[in-house]
Structures are given as structure tokens and as C-alpha cells.
Backbone as JSON Lines, residues from 0, in Angstrom:
{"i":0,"aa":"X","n":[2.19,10.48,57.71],"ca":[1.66,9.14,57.76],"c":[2.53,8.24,56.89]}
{"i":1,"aa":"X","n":[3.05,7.06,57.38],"ca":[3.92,6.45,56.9],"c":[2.88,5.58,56.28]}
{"i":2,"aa":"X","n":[3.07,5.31,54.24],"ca":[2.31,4.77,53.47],"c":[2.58,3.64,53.02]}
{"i":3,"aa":"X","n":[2.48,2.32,53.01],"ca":[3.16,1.71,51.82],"c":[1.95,1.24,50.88]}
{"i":4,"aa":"X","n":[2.73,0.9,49.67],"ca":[1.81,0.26,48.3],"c":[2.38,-0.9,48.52]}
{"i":5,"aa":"X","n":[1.18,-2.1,48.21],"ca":[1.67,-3.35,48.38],"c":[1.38,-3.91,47.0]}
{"i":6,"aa":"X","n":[2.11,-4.37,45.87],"ca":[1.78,-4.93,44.8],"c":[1.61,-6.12,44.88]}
{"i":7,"aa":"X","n":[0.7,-6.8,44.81],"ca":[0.59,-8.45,45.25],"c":[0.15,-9.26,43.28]}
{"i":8,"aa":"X","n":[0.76,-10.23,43.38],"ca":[0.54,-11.16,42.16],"c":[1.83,-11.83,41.84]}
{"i":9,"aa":"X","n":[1.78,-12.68,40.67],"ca":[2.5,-13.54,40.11],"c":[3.17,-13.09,38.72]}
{"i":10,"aa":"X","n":[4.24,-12.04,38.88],"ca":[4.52,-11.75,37.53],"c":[4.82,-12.49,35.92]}
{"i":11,"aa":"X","n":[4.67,-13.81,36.42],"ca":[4.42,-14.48,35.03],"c":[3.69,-15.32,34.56]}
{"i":12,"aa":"X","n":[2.11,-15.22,35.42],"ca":[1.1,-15.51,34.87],"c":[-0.01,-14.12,34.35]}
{"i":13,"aa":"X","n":[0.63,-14.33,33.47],"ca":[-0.51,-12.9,32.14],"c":[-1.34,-11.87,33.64]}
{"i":14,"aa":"X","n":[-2.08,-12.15,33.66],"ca":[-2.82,-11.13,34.31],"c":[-2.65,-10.76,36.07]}
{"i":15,"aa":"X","n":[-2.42,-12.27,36.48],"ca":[-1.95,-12.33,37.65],"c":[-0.79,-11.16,38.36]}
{"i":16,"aa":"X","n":[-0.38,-10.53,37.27],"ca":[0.65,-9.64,37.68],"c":[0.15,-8.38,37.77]}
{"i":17,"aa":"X","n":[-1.32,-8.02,37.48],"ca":[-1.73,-6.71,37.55],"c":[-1.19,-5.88,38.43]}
{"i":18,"aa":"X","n":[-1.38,-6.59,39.71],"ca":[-1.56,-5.97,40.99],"c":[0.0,-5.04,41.47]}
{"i":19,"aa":"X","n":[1.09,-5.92,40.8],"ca":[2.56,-5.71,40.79],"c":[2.94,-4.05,39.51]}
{"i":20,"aa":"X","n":[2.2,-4.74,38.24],"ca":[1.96,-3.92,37.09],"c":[1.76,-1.78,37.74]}
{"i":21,"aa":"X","n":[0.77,-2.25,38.45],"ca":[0.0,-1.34,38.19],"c":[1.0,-0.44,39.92]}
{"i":22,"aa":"X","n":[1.43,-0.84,40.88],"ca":[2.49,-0.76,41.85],"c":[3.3,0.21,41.58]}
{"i":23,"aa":"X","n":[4.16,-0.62,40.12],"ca":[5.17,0.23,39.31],"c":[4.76,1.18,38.56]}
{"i":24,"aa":"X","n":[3.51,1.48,38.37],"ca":[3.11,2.4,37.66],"c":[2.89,3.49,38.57]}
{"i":25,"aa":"X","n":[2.44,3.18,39.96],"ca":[1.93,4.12,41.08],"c":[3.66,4.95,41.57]}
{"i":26,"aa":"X","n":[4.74,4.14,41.1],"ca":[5.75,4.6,41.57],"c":[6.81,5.71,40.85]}
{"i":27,"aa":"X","n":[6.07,4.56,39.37],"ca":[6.84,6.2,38.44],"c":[6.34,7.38,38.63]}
{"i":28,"aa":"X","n":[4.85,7.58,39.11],"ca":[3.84,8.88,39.22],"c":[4.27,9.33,40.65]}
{"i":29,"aa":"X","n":[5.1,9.06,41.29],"ca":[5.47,9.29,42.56],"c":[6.79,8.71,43.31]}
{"i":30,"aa":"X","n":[6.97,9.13,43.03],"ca":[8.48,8.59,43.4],"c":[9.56,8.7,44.55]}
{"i":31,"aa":"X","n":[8.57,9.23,45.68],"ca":[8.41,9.33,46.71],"c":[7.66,8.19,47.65]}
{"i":32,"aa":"X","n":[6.79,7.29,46.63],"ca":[5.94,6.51,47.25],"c":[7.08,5.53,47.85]}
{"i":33,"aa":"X","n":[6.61,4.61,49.23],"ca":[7.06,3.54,49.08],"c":[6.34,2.25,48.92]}
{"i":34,"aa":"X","n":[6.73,1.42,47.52],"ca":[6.51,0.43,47.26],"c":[6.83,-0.91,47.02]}
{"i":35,"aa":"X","n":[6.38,-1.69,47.59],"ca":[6.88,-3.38,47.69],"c":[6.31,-4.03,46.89]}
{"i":36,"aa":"X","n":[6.96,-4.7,45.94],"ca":[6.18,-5.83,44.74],"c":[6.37,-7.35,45.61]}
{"i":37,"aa":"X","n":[5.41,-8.29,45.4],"ca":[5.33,-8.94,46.2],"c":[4.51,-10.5,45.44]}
{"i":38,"aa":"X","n":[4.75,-11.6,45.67],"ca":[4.3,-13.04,45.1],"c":[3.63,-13.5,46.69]}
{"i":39,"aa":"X","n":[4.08,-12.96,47.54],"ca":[3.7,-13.61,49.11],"c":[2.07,-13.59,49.2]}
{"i":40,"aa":"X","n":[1.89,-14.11,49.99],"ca":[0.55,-13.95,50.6],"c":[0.2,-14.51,51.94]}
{"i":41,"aa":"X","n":[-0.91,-13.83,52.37],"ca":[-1.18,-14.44,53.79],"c":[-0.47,-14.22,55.27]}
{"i":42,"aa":"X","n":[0.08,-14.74,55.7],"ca":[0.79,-14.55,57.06],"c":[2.1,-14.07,56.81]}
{"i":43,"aa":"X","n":[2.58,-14.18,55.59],"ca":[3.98,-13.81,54.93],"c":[4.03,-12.14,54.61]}
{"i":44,"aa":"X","n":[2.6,-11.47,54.32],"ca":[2.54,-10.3,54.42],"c":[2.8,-9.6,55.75]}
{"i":45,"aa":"X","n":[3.13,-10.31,57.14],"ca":[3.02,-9.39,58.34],"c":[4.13,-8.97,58.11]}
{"i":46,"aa":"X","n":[5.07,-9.37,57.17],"ca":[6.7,-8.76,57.4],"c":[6.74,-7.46,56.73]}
{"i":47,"aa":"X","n":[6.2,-7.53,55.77],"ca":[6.12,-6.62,54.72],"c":[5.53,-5.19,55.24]}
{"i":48,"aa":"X","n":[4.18,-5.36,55.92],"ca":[3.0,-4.37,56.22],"c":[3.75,-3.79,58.19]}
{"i":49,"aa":"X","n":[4.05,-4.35,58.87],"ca":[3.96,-4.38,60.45],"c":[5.24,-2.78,60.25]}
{"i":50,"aa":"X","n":[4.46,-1.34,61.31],"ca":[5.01,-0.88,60.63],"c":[4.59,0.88,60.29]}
{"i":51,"aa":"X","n":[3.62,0.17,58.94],"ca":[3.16,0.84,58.45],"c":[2.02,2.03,58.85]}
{"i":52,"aa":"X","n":[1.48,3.01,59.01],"ca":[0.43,3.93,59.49],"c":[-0.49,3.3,58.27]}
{"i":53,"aa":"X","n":[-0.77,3.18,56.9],"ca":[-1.54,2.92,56.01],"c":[-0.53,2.17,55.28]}
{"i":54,"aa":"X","n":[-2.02,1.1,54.73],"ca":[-1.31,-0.01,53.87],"c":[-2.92,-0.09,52.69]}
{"i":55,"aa":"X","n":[-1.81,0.21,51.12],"ca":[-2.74,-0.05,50.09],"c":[-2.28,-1.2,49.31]}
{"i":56,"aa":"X","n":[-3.38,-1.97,49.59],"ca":[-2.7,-3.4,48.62],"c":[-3.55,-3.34,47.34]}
{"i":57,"aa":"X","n":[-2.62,-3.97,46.25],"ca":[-3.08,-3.86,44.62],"c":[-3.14,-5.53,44.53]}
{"i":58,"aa":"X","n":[-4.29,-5.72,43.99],"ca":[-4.21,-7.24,43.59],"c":[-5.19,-7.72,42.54]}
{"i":59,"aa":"X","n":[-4.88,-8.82,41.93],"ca":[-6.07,-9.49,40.97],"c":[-7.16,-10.06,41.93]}
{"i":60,"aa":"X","n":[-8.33,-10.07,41.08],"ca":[-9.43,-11.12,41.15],"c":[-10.19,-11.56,40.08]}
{"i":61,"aa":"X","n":[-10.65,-12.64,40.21],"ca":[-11.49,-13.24,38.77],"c":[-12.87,-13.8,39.68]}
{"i":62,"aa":"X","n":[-13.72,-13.14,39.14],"ca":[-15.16,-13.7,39.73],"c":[-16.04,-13.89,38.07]}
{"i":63,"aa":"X","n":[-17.11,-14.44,38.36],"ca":[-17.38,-14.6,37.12],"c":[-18.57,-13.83,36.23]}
{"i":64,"aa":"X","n":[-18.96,-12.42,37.36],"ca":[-19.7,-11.4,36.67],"c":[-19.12,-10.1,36.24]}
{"i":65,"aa":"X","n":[-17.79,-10.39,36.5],"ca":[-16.99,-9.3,36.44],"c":[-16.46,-8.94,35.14]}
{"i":66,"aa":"X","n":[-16.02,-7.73,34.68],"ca":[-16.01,-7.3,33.38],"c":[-14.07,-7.2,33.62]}
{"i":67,"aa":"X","n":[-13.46,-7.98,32.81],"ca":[-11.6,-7.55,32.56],"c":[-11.23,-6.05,32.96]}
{"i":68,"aa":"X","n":[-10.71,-5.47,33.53],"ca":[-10.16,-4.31,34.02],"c":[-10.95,-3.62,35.19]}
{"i":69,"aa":"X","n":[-12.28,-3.88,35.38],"ca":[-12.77,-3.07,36.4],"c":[-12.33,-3.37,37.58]}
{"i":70,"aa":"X","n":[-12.55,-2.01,38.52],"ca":[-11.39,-2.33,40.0],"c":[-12.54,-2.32,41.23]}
{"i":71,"aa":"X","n":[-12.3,-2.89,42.25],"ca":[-13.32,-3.11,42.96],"c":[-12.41,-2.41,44.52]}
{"i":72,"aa":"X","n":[-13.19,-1.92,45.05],"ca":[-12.49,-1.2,46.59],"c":[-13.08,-2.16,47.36]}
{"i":73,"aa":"X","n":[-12.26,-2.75,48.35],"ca":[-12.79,-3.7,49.39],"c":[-11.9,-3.25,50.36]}
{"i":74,"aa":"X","n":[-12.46,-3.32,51.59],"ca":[-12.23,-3.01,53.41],"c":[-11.66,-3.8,53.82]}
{"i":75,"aa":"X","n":[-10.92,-3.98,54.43],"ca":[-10.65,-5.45,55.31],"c":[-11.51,-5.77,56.16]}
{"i":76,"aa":"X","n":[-12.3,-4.39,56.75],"ca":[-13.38,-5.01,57.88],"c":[-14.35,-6.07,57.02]}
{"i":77,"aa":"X","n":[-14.54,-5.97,55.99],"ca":[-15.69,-6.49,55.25],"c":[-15.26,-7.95,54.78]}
{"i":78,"aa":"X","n":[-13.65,-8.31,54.82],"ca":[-12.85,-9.61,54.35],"c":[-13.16,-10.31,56.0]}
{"i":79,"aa":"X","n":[-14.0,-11.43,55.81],"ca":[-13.56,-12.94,57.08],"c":[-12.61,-13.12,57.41]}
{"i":80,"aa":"X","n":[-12.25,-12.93,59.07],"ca":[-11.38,-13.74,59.38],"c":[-11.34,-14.82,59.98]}
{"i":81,"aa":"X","n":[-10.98,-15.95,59.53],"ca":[-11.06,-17.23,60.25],"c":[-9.8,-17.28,61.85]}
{"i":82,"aa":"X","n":[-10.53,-18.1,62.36],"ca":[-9.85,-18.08,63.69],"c":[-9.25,-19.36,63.78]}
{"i":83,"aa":"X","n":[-9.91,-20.72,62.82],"ca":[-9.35,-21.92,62.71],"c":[-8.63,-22.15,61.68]}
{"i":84,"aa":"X","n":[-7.06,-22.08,61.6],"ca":[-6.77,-22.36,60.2],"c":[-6.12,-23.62,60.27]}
{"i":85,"aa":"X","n":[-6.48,-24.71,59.42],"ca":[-5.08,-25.86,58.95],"c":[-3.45,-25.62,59.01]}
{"i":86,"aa":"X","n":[-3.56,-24.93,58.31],"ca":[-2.15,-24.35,57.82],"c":[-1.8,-22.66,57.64]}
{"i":87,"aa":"X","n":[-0.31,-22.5,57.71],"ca":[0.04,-21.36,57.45],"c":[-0.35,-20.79,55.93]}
{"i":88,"aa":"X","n":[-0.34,-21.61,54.97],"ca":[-1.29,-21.72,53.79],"c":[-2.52,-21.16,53.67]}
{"i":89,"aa":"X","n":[-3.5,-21.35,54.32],"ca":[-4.81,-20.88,54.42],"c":[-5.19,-20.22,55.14]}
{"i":90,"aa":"X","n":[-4.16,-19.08,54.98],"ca":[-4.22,-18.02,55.88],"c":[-4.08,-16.88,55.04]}
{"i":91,"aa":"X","n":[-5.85,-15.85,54.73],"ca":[-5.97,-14.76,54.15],"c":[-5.59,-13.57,54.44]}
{"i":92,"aa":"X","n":[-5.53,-12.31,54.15],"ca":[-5.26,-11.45,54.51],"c":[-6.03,-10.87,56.0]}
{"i":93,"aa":"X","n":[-7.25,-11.25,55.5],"ca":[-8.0,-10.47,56.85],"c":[-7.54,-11.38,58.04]}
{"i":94,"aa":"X","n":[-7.75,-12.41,58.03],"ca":[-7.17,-13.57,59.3],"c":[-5.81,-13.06,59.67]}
{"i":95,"aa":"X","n":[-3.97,-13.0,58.7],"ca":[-2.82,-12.7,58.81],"c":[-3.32,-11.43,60.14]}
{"i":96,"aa":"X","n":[-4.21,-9.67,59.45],"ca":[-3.81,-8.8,60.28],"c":[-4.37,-9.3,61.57]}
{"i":97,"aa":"X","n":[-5.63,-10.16,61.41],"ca":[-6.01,-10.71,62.92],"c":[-4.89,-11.13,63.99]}
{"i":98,"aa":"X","n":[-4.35,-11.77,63.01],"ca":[-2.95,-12.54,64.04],"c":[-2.41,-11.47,64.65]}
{"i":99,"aa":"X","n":[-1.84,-10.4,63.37],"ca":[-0.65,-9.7,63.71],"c":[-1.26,-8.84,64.92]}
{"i":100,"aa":"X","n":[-1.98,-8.57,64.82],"ca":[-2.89,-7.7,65.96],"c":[-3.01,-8.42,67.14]}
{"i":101,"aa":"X","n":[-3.37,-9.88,67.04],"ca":[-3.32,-10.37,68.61],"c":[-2.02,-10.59,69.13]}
{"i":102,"aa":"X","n":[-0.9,-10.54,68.33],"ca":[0.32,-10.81,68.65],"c":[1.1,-9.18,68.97]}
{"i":103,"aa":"X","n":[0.43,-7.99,68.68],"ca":[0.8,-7.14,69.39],"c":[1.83,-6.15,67.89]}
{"i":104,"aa":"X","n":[1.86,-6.67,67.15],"ca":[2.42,-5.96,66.37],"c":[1.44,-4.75,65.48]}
{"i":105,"aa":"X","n":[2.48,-3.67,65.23],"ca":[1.99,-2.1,65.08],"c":[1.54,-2.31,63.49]}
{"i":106,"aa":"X","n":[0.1,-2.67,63.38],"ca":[-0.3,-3.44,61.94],"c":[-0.79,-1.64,61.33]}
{"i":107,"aa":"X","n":[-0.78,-1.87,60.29],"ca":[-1.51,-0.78,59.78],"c":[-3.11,0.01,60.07]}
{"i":108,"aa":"X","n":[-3.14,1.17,60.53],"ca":[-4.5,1.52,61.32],"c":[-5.45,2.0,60.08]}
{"i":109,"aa":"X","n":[-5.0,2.49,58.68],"ca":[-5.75,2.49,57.4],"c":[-5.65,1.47,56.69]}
{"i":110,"aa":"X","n":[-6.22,0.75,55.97],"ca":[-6.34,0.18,54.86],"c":[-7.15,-0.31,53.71]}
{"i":111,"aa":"X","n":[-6.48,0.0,52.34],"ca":[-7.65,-0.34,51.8],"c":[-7.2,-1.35,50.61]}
{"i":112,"aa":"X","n":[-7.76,-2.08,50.1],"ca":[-7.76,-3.49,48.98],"c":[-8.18,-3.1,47.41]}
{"i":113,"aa":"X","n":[-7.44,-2.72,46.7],"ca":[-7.61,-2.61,45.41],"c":[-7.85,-4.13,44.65]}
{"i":114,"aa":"X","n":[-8.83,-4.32,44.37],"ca":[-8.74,-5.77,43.5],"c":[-9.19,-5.6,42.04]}
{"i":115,"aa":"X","n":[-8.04,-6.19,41.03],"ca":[-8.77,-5.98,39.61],"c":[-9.44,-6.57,38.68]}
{"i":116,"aa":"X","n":[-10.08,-6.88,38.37],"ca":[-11.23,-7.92,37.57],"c":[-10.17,-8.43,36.56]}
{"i":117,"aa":"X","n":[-9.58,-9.67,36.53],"ca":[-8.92,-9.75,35.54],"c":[-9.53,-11.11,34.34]}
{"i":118,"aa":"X","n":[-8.91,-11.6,33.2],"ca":[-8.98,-12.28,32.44],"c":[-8.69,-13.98,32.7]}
{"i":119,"aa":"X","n":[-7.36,-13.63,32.56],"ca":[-6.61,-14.59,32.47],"c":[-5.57,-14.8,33.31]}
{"i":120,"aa":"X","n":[-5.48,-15.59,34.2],"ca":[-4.19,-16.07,35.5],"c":[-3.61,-16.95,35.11]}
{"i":121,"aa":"X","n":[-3.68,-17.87,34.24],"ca":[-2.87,-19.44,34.17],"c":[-2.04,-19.63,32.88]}
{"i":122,"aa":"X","n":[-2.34,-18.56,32.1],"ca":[-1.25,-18.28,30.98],"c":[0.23,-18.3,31.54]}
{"i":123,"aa":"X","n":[1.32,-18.52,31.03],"ca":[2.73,-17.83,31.06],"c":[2.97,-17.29,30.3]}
{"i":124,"aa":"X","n":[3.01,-15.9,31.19],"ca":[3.2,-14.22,29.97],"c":[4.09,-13.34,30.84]}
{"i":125,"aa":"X","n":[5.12,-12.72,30.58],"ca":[5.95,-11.58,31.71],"c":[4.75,-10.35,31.01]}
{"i":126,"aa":"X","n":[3.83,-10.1,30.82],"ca":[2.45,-9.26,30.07],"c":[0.95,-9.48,30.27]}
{"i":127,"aa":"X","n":[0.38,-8.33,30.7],"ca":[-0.88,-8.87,30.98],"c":[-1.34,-8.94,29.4]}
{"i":128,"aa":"X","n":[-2.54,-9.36,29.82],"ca":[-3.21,-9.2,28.61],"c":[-4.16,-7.82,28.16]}
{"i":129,"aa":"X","n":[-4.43,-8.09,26.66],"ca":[-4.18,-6.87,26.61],"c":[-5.0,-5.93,26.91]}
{"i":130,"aa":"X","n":[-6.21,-6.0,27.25],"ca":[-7.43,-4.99,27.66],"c":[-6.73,-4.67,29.3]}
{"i":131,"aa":"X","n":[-6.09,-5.49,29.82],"ca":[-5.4,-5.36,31.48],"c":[-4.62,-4.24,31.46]}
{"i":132,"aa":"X","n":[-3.94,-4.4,30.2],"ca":[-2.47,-3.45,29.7],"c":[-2.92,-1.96,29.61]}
{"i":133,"aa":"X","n":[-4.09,-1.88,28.68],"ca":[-4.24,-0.96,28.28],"c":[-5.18,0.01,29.2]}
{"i":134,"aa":"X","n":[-5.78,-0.37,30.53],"ca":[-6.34,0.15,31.89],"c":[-5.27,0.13,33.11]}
{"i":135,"aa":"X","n":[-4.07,-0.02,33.11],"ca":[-3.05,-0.11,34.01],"c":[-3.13,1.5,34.46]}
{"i":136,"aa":"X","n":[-2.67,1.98,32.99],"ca":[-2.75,3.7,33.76],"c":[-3.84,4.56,34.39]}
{"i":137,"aa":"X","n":[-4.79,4.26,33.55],"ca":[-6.24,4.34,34.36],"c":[-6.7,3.77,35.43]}
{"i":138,"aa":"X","n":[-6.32,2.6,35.84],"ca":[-6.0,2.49,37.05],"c":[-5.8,3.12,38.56]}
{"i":139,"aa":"X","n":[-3.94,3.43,37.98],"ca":[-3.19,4.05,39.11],"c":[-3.64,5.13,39.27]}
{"i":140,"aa":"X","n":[-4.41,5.78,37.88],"ca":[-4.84,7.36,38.15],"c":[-5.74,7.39,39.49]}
{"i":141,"aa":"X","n":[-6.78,6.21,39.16],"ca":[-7.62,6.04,39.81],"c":[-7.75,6.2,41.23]}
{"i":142,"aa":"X","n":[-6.69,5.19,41.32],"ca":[-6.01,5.04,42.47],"c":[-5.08,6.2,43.47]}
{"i":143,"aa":"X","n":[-4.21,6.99,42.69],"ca":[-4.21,8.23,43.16],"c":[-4.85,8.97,43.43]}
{"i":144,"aa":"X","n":[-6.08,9.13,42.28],"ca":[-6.97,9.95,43.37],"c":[-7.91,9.74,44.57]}
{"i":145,"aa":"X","n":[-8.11,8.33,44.75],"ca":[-8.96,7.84,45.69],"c":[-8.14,7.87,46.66]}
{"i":146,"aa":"X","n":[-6.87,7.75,46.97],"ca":[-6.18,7.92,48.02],"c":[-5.64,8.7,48.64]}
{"i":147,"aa":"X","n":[-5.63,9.74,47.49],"ca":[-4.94,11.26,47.19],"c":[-3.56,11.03,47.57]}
{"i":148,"aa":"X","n":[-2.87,10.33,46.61],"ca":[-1.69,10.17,46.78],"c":[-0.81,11.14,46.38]}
């Protein structure tokens, strides 16, 4: 089964980079994996993913009951897809594989959404912060084993 890791975030806003962080961490533990670090989003991901047999994407989120480091598993079946968009802009992940799928391209038939409860996004830091830092490896462990990587 052809795998990829998708690291999604902004490596120089503090926490925003988890998703990238924690990618490179999945890669030193495997080094076999293949992994893409990534700032894109949205319809810009079909290049990246189209392809793939399974696609695991790593990313931040900030909600506001959420505790700094905890990781949340989300489906794509369970992410909206809108069918009306404005722009290529406002175009989420679940909507992008919609496209890529009506347009016929070989989208990924597994997938699953790592999202991490983070702190802080609007800092400029090449570093998360530090409770982020210090669950990165706990994390990927995590993450390896839920995927059995």
C-alpha cells in the first residue's frame, strides 16, 4: 500500500508548525516512510495526495475547549464538503478530495486527519511552544501505533 504522511502548517508561526514538526519526527522513526512537509492547503493538496493508496495528514487546530497537545482523529467522511465555493481559497480538504474524485483522479481510498490542539499560531517562532515541543514524540509514537506504521 502506497502511504504518504502529509505534514501540513506554517513553520514559523510557533505552534502552527506542529503538524510539519511532528512529520519529521514520523520520518526519523522510519525512514522508509514517505513524507511531504507542506504550507499548502485546500485544492493545492490534490497534487501532493492524487496517487496515493493511504493518505495521513498531521495538522494544527485551536478550538477553545481543547487542552495544548492533545490529538484528535478525524475522518474525512465526517469533514463537510461544500459544493459552492467562492474561490479556490475556500476550498477545505474534504470539498478539494470531492473535486479530485469528480474529476476522476486516483485520490487516496484510506484516510485519516491527525489534528493537534495547539496554543499559539500567530507568534513568529521557527519552535513550537513549549508544552507542543515536549508531546511531539508522544505524538508520532502515537501515531505509529494507530496506524501501525
Amino acid at each position: 500500500m502506497k502511504t504518504l504522511i502529509l505534514g501540513v502548517g506554517n513553520p514559523i508561526l510557533t505552534d502552527d508548525g506542529v503538524g510539519i514538526r511532528i512529520a519529521q519526527k514520523l520520518k526519523e522513526e522510519n525512514l522508509k516512510l514517505e513524507v511531504i512537509e507542506t504550507s499548502e492547503a485546500g485544492i493545492a493538496l490534490l497534487d501532493l495526495v492524487v496517487g496515493y493508496d493511504k493518505l495521513i495528514i498531521i495538522d494544527s487546530i485551536k478550538t477553545e475547549k481543547g487542552k495544548s497537545g492533545d490529538l484528535h482523529k478525524i475522518k474525512l467522511k465526517h469533514l463537510k464538503a461544500f459544493t459552492a465555493v467562492s474561490s479556490s481559497h475556500s476550498v477545505g480538504i474534504a470539498t478539494a478530495f470531492k473535486l479530485g474524485q469528480e474529476l476522476g483522479y486516483r485520490m487516496p481510498k484510506h484516510v485519516s486527519i491527525y489534528a493537534v490542539e495547539i496554543k499559539d499560531n500567530t507568534t513568529f517562532a521557527e519552535k513550537c511552544t513549549e508544552e507542543i515541543e515536549e508531546r511531539i514524540p508522544f505524538i508520532a509514537r502515537q501515531i505509529i501505533r494507530e496506524e501501525k506504521l
